[in-house]
C-alpha positions as CSV (number, residue, x, y, z in Angstrom):
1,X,41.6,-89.1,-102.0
2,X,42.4,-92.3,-104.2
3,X,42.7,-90.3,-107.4
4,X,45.7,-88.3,-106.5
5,X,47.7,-91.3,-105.7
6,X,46.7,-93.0,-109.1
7,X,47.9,-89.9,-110.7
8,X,51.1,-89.7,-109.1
9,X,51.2,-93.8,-110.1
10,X,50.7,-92.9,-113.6
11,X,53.2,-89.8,-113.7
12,X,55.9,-92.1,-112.4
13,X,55.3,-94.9,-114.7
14,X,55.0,-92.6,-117.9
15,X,58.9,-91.2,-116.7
16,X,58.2,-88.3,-118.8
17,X,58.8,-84.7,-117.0
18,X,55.7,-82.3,-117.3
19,X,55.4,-78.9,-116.0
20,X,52.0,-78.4,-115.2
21,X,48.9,-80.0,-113.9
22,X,47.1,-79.2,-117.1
23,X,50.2,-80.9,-119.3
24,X,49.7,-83.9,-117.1
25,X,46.7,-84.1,-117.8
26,X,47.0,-83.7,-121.6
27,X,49.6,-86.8,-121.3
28,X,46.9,-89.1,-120.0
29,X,43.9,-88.3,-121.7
30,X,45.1,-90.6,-124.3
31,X,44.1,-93.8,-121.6
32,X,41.2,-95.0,-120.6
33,X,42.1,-94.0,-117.0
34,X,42.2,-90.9,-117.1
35,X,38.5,-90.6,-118.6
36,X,37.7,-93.1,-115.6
37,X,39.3,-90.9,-113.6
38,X,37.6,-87.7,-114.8
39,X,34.3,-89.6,-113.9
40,X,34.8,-91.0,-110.4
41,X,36.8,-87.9,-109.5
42,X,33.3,-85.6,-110.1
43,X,31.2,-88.5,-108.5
44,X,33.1,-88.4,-105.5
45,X,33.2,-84.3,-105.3
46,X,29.7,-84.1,-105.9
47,X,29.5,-87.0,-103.2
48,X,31.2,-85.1,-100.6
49,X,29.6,-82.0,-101.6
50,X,26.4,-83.5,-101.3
51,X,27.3,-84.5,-97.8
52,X,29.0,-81.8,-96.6
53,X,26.2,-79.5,-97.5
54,X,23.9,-82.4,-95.6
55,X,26.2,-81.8,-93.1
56,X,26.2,-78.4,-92.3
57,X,22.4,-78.4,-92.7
58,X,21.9,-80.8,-89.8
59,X,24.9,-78.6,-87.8
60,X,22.7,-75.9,-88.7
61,X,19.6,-76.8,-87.5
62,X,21.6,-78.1,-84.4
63,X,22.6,-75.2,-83.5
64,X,18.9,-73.2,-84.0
65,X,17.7,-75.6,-81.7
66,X,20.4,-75.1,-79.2
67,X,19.7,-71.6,-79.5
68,X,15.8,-71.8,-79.4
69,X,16.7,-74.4,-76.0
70,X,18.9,-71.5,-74.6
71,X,16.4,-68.7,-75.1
72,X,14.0,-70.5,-73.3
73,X,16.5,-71.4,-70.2
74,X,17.2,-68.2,-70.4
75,X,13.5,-67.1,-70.1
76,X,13.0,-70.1,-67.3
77,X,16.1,-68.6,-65.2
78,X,14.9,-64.7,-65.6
79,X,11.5,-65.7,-64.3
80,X,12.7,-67.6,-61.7
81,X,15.1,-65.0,-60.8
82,X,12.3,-62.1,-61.8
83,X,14.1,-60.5,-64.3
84,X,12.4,-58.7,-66.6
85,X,13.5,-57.4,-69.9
86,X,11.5,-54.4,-69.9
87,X,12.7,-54.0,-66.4
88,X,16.6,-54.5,-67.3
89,X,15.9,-51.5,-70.3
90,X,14.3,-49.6,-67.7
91,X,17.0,-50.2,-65.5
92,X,19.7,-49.3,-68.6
93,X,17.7,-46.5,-69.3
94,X,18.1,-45.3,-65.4
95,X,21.8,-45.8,-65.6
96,X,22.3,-43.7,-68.8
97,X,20.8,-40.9,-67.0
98,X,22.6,-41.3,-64.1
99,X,25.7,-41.4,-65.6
100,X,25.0,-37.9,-68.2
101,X,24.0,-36.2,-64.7
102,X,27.3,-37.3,-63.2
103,X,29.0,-36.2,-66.3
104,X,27.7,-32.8,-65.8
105,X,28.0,-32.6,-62.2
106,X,31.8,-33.6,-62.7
107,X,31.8,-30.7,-65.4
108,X,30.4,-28.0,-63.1
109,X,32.8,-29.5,-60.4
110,X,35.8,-28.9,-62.9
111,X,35.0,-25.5,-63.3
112,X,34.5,-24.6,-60.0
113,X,37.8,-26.0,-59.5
114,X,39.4,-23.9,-62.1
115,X,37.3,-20.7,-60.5
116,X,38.6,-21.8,-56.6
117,X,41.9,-22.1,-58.4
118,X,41.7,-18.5,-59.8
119,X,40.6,-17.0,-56.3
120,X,43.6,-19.2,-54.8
121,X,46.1,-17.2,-56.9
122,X,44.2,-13.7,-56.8
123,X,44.3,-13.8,-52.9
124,X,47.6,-14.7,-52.6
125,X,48.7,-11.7,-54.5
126,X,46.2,-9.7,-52.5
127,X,48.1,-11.4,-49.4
128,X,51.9,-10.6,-50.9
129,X,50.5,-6.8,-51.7
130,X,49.1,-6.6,-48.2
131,X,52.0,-7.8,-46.7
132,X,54.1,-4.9,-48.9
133,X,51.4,-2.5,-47.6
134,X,51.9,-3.3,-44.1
135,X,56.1,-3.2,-44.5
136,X,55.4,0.2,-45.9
137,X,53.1,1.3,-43.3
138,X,55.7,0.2,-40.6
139,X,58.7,2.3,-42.3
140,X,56.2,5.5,-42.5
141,X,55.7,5.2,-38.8
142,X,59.2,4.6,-38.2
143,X,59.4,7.9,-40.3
144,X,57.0,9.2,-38.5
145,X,58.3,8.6,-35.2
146,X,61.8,9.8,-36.3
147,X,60.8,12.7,-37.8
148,X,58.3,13.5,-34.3
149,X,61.2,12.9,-32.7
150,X,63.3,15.6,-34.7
151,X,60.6,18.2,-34.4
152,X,60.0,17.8,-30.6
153,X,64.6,18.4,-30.7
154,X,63.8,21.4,-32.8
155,X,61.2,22.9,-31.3
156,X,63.0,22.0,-27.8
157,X,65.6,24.3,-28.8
158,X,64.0,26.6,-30.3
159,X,61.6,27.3,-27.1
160,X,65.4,27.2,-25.0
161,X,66.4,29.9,-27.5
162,X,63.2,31.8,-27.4
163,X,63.5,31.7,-23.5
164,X,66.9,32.6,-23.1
165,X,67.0,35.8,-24.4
């Protein structure tokens, strides 16, 4: 804007050092350009206030029509296409469902995981004590056998006793 370059004109030509906008401004009341300067400078903001405000109106109304032009290509290129909006919140609605069903079917899938899991681990320890069971079973027999086998000694020699005499 002009009015900052006449002040900075007018600060340089008074050679005087202020500290402040405001002390300026005291300096150069006492001239009749600053009280012109007072008066063009609001003219000129409420000038380009004025217009800016003008401005963003018609930008404004630019872009509800814009808007207002894309709802109805939008409608033209659904009905073309037949899409329909109660159709697409059907649709939505469809989908929600869908996807709270899969949620629970993922849920009960989860926990008969976890349950298979469980029977996993219990049969493998029913498998390791079988296993013990049948190692067991197989040293009794070999007992067994061994201790047949001493009885049919004894008895052997106890008949060959019984007979001799």
């Amino acid at each position: 804007m002009t009015y900052v370059y006449d002040l900075e004109l007018k600060y340089t030509f008074l050679k005087k050092k202020v500290h402040s906008q405001d002390e300026l401004l005291n300096v150069l009341k006492t001239s009749n350009f600053v009280l012109n300067f007072e008066k063009t400078s609001k003219l000129v903001d409420e000038k380009t206030s004025i217009s800016k405000i003008e401005k963003t109106k018609e930008e404004l109304n630019k872009l509800r029509l814009s808007e207002k032009e894309l709802k109805k290509e939008l409608n033209k290129v659904s009905k073309a296409f037949g899409i329909n909006e109660e159709k697409l919140k059907s649709e939505k609605v469809e989908k929600r469902k869908l996807i709270s069903e899969n949620r629970k079917c993922l849920e009960s899938f989860r926990k008969k995981t976890e349950e298979f899991i469980e029977l996993g681990t219990i049969l493998q320890s029913k498998e390791k004590e079988n296993e013990n069971l049948v190692e067991e079973i197989k040293i009794l027999k070999s007992q067994f056998e061994n201790t047949k086998h001493e009885l049919s000694k004894i008895k052997t020699h106890w008949l060959s006793k019984l007979f001799i005499k």
